[in-house]
N, C-alpha and C positions, 0 to 999 in steps of 0.2 A: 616529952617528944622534942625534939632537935627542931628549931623554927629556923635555919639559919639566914643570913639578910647579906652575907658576904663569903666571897672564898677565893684563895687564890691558890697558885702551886709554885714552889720553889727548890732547887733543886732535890727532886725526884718525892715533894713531900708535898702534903694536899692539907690550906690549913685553913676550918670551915668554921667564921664567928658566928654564935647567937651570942646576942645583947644581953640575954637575960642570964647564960651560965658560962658562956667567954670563948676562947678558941681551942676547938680540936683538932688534931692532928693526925694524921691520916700517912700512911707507905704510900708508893704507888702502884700497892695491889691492895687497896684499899683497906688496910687492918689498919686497925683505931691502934694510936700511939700513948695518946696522953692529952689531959686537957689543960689549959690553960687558965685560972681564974682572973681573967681581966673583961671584967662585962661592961657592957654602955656602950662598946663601939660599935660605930656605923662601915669603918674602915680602920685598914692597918697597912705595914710595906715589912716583908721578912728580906734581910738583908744579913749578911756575915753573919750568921749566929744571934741574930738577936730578930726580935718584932719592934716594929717603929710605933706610933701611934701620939693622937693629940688626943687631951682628954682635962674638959675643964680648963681651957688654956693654957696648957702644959705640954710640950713637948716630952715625951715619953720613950725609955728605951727598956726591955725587958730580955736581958740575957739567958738564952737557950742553954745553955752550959752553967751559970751558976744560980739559976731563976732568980735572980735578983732584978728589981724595978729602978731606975733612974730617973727623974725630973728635972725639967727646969721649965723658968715662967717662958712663954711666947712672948714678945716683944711687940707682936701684931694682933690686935682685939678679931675676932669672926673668920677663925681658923675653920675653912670648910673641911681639907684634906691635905695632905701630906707627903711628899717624896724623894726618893735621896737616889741621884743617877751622879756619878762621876767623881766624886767628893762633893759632890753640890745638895744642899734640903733646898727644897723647895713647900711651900706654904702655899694654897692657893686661898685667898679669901673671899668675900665679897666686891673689893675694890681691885681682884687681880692676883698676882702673883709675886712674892717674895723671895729673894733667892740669897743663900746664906751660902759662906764655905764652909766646909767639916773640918779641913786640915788646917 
């Protein structure tokens, strides 16, 4: 059974994480697309074709078009969550907020 603990919608697409078996994706006439295997998270941000996500202290990118995964280390320890508005990521930690460029 589907526990899920997050979900958001992006254009016209509905994409619902459990922790335990990762992200589903969803139309928005709600027919199951495909699932995702990336478990653990609590959050994520879909943006251009890919899913963002921190995991492990890792800044994470998972491309929708060639399902390939990308890492690099965080620079910041107590990465709560995550966001990318403008070419900007944003970090939010314990101590606040960190703001990186993309470009």
């Amino acid at each position: 059974a589907l526990q899920p603990n997050f979900m958001m919608e992006y254009n016209n697409r509905v994409y619902v994480n459990d922790k335990e078996s990762g992200i589903y994706i969803f139309d928005h006439f709600a027919t199951y697309l495909k699932k995702i295997p990336i478990t653990g998270l609590d959050q994520f941000q879909v943006h251009n074709e890919s899913i963002y996500y921190s995991k492990e202290e890792k800044f994470c990118q998972y491309d929708l078009r060639s399902f390939k995964t990308s890492c690099r280390e965080i620079e910041k320890e107590g990465v709560q969550s995550l966001r990318i508005e403008n070419d900007k990521l944003f970090f939010k930690t314990g101590e606040g907020v960190v703001v990186y460029k993309t470009k």
